[in-house]
CHARMM-style PDB file with segment names, atoms N, HN, CA, C and O in Angstrom:
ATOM      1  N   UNK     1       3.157-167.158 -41.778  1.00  0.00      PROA
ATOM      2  CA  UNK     1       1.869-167.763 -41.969  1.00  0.00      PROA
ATOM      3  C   UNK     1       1.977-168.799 -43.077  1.00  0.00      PROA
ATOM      4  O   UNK     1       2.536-168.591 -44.154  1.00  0.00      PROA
ATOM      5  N   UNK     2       1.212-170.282 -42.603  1.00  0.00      PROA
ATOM      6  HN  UNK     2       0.758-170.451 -41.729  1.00  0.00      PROA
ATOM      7  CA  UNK     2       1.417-171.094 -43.992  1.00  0.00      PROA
ATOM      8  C   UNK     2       0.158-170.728 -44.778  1.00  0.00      PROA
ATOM      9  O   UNK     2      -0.723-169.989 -44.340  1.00  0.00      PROA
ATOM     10  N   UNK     3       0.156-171.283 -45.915  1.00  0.00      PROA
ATOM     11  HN  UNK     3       0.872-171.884 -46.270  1.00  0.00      PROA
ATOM     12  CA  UNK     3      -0.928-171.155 -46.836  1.00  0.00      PROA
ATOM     13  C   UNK     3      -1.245-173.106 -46.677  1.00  0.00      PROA
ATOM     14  O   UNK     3      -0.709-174.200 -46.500  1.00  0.00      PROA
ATOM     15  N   UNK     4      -2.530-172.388 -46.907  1.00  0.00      PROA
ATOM     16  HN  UNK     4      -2.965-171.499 -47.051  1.00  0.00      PROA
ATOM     17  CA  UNK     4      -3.277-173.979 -47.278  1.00  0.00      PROA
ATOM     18  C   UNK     4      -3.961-174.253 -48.848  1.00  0.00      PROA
ATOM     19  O   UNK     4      -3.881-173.316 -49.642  1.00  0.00      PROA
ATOM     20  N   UNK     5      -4.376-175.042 -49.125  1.00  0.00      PROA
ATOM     21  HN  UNK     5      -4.441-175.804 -48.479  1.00  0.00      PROA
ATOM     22  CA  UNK     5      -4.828-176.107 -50.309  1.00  0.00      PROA
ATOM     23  C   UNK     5      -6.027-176.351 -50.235  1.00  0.00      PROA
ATOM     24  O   UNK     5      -6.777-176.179 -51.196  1.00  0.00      PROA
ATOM     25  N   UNK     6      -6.413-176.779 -49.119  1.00  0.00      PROA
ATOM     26  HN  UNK     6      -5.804-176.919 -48.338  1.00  0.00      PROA
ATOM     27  CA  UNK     6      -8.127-177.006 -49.201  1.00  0.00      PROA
ATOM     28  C   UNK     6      -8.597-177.283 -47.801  1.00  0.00      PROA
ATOM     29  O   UNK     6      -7.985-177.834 -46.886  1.00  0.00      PROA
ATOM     30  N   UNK     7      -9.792-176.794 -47.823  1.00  0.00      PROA
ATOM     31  HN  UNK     7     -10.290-176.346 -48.565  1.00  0.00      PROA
ATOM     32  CA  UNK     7     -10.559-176.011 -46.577  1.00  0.00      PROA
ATOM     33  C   UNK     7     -11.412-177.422 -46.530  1.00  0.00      PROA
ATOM     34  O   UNK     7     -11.935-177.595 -47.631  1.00  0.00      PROA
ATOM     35  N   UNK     8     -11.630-178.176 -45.876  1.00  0.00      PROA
ATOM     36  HN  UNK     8     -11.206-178.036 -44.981  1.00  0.00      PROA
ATOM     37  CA  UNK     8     -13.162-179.364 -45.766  1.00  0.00      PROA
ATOM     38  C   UNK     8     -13.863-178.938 -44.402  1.00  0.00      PROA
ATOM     39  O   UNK     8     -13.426-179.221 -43.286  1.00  0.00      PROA
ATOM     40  N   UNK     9     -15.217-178.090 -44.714  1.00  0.00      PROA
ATOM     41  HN  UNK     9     -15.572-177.860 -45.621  1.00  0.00      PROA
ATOM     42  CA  UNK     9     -15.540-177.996 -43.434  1.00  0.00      PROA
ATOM     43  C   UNK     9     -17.255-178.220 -44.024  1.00  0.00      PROA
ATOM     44  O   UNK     9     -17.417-179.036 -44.931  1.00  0.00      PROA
ATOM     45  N   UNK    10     -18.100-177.700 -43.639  1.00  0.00      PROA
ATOM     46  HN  UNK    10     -17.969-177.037 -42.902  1.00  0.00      PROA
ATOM     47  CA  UNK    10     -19.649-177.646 -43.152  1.00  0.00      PROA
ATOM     48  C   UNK    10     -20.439-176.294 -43.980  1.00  0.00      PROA
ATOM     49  O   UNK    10     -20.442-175.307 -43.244  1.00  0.00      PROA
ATOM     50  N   UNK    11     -20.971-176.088 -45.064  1.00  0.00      PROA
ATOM     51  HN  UNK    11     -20.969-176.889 -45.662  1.00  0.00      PROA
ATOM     52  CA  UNK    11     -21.605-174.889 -45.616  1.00  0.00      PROA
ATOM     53  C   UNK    11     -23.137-174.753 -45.369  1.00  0.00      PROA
ATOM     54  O   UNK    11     -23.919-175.550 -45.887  1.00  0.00      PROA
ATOM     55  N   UNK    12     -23.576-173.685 -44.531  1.00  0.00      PROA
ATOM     56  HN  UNK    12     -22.941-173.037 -44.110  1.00  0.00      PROA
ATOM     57  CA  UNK    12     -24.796-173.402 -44.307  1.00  0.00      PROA
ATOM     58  C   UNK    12     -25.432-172.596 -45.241  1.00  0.00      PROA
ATOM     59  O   UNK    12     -24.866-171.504 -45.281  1.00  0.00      PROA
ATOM     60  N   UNK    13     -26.066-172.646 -45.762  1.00  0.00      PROA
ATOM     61  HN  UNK    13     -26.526-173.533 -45.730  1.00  0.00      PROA
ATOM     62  CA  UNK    13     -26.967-171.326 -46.518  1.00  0.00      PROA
ATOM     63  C   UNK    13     -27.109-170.174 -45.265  1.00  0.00      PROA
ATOM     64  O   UNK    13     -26.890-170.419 -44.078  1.00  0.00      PROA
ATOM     65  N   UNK    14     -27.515-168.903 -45.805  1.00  0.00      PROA
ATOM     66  HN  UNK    14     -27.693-168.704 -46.769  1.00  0.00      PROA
ATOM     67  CA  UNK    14     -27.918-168.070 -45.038  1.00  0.00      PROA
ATOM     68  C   UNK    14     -28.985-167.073 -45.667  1.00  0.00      PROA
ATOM     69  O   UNK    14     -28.687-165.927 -46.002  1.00  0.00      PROA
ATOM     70  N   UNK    15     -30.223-167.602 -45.791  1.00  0.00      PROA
ATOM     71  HN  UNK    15     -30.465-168.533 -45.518  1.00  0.00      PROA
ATOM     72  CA  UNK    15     -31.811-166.503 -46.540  1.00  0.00      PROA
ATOM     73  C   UNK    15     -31.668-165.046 -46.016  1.00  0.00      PROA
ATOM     74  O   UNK    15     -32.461-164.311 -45.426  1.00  0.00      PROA
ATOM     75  N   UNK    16     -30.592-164.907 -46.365  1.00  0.00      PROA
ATOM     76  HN  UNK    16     -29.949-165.504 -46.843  1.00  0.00      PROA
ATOM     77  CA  UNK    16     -31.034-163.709 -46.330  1.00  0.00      PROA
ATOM     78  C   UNK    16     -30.180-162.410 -47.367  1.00  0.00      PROA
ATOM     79  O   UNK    16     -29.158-162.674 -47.999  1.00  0.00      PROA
ATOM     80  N   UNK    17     -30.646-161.430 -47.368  1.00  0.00      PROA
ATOM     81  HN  UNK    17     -31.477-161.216 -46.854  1.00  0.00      PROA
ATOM     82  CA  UNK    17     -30.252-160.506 -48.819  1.00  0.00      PROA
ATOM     83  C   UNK    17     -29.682-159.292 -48.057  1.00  0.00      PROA
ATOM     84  O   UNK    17     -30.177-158.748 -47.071  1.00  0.00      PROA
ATOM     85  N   UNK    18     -28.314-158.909 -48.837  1.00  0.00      PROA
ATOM     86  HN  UNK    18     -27.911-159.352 -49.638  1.00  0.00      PROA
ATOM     87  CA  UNK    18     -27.753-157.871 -48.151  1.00  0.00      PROA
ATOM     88  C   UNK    18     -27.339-158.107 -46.812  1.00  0.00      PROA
ATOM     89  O   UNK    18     -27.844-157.300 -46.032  1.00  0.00      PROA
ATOM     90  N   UNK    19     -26.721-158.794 -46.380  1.00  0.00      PROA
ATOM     91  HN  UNK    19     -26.311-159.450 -47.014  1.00  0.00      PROA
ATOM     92  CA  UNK    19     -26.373-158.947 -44.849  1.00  0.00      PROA
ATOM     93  C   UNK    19     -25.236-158.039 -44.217  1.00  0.00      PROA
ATOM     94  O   UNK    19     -24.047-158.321 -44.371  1.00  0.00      PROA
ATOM     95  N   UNK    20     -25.567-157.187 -43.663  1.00  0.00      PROA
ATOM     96  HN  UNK    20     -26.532-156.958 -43.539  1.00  0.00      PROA
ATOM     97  CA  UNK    20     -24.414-156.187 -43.521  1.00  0.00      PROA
ATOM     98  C   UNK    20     -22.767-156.823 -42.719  1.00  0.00      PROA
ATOM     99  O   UNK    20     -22.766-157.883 -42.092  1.00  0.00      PROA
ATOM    100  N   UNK    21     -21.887-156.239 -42.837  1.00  0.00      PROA
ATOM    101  HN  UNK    21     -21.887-155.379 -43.346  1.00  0.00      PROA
ATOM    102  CA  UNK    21     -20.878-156.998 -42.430  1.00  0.00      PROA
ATOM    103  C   UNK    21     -20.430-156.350 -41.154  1.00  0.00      PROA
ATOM    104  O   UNK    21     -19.216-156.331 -40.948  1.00  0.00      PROA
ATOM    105  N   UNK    22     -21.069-155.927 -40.451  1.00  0.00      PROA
ATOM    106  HN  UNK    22     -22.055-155.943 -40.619  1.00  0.00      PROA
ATOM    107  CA  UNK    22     -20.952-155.562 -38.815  1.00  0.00      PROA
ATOM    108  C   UNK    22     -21.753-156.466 -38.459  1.00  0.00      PROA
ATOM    109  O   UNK    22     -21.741-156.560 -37.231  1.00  0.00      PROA
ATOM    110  N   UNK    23     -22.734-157.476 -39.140  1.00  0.00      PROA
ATOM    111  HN  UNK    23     -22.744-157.400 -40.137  1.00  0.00      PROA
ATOM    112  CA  UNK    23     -23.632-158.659 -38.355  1.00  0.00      PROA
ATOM    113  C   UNK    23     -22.794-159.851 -38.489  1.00  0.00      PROA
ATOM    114  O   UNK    23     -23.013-160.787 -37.720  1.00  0.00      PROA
ATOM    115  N   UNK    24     -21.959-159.934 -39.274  1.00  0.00      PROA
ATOM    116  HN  UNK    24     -21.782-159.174 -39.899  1.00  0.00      PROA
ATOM    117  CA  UNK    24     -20.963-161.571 -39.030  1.00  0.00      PROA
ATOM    118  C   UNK    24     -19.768-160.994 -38.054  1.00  0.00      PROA
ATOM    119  O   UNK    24     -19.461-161.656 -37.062  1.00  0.00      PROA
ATOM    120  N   UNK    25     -19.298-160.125 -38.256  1.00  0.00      PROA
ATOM    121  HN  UNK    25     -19.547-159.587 -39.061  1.00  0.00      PROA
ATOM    122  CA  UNK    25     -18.239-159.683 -36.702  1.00  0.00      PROA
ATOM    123  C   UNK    25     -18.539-158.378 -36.017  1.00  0.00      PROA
ATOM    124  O   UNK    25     -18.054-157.311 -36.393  1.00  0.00      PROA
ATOM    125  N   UNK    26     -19.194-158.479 -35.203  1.00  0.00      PROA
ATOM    126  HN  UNK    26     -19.588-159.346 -34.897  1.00  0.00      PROA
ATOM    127  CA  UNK    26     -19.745-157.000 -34.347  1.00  0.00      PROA
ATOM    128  C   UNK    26     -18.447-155.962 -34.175  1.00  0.00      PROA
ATOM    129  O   UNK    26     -17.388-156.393 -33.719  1.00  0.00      PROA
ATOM    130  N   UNK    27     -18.591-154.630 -34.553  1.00  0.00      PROA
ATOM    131  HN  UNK    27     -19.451-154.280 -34.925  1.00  0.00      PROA
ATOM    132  CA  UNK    27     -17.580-153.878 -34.709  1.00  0.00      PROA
ATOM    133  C   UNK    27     -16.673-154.017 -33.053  1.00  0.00      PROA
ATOM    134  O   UNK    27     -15.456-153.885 -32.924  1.00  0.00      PROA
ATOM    135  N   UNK    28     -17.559-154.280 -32.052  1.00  0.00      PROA
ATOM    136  HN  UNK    28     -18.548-154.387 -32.156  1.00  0.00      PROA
ATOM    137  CA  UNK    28     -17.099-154.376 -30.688  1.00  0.00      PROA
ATOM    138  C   UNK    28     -15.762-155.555 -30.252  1.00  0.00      PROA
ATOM    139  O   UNK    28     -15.032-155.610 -29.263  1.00  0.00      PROA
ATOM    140  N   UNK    29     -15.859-156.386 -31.454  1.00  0.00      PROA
ATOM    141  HN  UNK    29     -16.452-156.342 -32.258  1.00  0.00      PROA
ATOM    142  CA  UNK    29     -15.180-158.063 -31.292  1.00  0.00      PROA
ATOM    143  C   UNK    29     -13.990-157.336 -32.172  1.00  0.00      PROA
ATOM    144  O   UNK    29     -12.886-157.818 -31.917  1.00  0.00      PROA
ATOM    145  N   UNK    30     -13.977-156.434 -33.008  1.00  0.00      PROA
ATOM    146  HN  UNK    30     -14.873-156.042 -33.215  1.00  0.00      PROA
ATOM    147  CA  UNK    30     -13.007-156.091 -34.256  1.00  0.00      PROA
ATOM    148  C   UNK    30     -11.997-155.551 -33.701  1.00  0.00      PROA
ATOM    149  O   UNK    30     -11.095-155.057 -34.378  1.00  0.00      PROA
ATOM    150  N   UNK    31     -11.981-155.562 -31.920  1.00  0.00      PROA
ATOM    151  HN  UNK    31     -12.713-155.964 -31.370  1.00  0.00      PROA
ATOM    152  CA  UNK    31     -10.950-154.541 -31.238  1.00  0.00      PROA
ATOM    153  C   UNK    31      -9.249-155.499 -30.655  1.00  0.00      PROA
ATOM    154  O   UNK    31      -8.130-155.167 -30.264  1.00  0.00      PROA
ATOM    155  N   UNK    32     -10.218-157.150 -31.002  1.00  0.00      PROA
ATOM    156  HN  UNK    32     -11.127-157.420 -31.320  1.00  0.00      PROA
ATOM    157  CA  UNK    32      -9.504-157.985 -30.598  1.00  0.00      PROA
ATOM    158  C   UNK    32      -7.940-158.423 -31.163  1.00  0.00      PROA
ATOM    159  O   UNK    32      -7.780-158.569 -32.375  1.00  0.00      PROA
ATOM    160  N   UNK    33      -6.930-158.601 -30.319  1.00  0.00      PROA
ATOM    161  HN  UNK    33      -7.060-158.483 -29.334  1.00  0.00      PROA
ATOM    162  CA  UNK    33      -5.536-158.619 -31.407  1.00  0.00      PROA
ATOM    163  C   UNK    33      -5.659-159.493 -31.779  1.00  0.00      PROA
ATOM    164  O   UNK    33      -5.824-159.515 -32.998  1.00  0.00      PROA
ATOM    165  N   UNK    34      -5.669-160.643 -31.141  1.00  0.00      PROA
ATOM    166  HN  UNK    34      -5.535-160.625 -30.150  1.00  0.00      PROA
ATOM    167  CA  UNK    34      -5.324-162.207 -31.757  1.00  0.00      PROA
ATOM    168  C   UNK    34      -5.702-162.579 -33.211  1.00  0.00      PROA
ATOM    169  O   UNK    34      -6.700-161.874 -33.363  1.00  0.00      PROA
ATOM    170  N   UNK    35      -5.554-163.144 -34.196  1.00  0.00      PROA
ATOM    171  HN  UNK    35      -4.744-163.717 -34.073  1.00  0.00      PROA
ATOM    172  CA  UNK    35      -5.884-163.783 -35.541  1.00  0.00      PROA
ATOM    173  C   UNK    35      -6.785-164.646 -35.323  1.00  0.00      PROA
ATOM    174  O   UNK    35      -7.046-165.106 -36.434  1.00  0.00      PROA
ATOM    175  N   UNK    36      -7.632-165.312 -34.309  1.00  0.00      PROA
ATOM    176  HN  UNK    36      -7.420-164.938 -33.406  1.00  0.00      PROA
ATOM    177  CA  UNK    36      -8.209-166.644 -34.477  1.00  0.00      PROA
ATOM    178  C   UNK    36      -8.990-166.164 -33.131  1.00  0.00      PROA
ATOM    179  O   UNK    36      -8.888-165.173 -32.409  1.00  0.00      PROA
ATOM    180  N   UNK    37      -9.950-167.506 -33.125  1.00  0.00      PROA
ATOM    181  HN  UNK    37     -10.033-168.311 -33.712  1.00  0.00      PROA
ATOM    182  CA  UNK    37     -10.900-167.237 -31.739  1.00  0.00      PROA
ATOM    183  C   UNK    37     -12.246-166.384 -32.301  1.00  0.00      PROA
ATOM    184  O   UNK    37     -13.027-166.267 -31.356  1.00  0.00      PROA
ATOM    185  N   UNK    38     -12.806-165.716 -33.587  1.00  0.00      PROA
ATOM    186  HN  UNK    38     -12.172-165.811 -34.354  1.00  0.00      PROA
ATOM    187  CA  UNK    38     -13.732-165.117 -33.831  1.00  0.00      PROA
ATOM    188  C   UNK    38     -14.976-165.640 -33.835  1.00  0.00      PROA
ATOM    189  O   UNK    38     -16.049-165.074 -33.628  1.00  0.00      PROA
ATOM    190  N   UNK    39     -14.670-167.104 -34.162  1.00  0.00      PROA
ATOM    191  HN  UNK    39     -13.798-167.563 -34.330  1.00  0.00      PROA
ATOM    192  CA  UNK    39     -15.903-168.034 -34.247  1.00  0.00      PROA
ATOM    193  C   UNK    39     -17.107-167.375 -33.355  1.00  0.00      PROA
ATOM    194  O   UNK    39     -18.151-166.882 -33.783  1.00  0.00      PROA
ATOM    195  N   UNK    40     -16.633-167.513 -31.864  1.00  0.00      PROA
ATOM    196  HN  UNK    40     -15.786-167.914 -31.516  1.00  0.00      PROA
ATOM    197  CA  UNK    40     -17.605-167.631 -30.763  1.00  0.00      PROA
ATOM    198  C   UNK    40     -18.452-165.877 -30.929  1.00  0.00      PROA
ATOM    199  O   UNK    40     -19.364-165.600 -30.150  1.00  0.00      PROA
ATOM    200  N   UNK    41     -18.142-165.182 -31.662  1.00  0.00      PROA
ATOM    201  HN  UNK    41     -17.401-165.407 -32.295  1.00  0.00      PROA
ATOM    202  CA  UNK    41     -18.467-163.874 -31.915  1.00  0.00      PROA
ATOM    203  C   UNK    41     -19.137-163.780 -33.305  1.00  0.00      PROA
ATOM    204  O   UNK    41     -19.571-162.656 -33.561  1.00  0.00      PROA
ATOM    205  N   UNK    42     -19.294-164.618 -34.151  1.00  0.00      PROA
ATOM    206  HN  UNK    42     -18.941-165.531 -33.944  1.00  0.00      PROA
ATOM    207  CA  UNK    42     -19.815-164.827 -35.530  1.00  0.00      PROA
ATOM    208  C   UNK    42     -21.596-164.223 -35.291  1.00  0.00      PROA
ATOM    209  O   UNK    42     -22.253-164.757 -34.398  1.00  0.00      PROA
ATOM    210  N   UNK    43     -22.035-163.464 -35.882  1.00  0.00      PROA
ATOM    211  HN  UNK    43     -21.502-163.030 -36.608  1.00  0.00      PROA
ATOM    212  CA  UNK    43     -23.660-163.182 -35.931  1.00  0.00      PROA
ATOM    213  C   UNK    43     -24.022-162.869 -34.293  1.00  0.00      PROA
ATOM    214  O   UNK    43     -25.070-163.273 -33.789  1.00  0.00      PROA
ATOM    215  N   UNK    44     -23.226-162.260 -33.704  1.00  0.00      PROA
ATOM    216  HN  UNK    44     -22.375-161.931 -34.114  1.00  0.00      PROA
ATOM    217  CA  UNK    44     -23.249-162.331 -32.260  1.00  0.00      PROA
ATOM    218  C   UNK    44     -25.356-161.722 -32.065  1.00  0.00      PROA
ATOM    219  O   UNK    44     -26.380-162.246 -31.626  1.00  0.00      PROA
ATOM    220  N   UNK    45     -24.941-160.263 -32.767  1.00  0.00      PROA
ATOM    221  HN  UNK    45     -24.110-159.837 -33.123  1.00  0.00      PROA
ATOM    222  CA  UNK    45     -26.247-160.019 -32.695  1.00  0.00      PROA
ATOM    223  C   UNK    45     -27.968-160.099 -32.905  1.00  0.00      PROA
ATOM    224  O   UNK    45     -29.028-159.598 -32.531  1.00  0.00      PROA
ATOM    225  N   UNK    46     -27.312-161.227 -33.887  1.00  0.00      PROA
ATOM    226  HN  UNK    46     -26.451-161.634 -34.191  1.00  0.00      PROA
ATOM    227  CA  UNK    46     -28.415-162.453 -34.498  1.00  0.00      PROA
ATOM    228  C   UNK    46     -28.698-163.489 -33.177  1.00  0.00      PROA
ATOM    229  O   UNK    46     -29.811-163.743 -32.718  1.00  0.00      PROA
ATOM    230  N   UNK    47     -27.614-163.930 -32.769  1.00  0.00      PROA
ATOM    231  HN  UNK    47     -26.710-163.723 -33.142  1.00  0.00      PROA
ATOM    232  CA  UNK    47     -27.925-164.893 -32.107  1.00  0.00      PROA
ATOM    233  C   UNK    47     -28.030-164.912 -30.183  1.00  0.00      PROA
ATOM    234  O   UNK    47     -28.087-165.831 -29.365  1.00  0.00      PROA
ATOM    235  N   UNK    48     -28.016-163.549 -30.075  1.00  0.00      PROA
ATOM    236  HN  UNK    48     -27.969-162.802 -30.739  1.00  0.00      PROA
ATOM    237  CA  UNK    48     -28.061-163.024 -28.540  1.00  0.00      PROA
ATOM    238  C   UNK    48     -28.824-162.131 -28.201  1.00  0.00      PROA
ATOM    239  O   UNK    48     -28.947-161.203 -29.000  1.00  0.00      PROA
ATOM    240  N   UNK    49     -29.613-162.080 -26.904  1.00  0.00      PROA
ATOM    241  HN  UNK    49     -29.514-162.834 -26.255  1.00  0.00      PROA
ATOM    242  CA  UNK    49     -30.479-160.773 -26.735  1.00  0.00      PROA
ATOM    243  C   UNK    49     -29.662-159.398 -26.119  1.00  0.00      PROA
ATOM    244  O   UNK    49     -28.467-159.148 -26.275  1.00  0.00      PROA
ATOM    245  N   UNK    50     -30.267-158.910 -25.672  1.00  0.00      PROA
ATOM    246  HN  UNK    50     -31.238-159.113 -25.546  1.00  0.00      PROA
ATOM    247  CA  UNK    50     -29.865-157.273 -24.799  1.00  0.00      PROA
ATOM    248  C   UNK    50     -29.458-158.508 -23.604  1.00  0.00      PROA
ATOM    249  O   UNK    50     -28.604-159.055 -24.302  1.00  0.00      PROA
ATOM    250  N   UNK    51     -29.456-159.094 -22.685  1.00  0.00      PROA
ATOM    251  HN  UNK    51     -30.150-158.650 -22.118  1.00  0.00      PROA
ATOM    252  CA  UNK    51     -29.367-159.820 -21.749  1.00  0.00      PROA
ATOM    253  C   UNK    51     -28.211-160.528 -22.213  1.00  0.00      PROA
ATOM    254  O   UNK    51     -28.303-161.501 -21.465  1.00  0.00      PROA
ATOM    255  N   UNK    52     -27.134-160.760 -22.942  1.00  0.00      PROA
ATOM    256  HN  UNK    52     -27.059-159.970 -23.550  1.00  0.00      PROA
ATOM    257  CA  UNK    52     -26.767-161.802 -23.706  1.00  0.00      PROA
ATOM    258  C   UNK    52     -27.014-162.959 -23.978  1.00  0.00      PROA
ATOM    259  O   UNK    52     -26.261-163.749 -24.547  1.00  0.00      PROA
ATOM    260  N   UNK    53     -28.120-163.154 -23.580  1.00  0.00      PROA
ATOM    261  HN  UNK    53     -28.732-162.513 -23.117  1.00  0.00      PROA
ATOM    262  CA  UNK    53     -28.622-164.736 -23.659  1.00  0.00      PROA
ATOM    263  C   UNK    53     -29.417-165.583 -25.061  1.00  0.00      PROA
ATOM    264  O   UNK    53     -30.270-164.999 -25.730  1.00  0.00      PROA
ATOM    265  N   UNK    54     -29.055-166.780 -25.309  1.00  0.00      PROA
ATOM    266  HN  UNK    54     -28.362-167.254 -24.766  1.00  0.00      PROA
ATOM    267  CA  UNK    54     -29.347-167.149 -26.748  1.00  0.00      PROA
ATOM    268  C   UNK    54     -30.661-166.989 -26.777  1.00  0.00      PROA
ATOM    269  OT1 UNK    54     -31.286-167.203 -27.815  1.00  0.00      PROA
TER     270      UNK     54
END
């Protein structure tokens, strides 16, 4: 693995207090091997219904 120097990307705030950390990666996505690809799973349950739909 290389190491990097500096990250330039996009910082959102997020209002909210205590955010548990099964809501930024759903324990269900945590089963995955790969290192990368989590993005599309980020706040899954924030941002999807019972239907999966946004």
């Amino acid at each position: 693995m290389q190491s990097f120097q500096k990250i330039k990307t996009i910082v959102t705030p997020l209002d909210k207090v205590n955010v548990d950390t099964d809501q930024i990666v759903p324990k269900q996505f945590l089963k995955l091997v790969q290192k990368s690809g989590f993005g599309k799973f980020l706040f899954y349950n924030w941002r999807y219904d019972d239907q999966e739909k946004l």
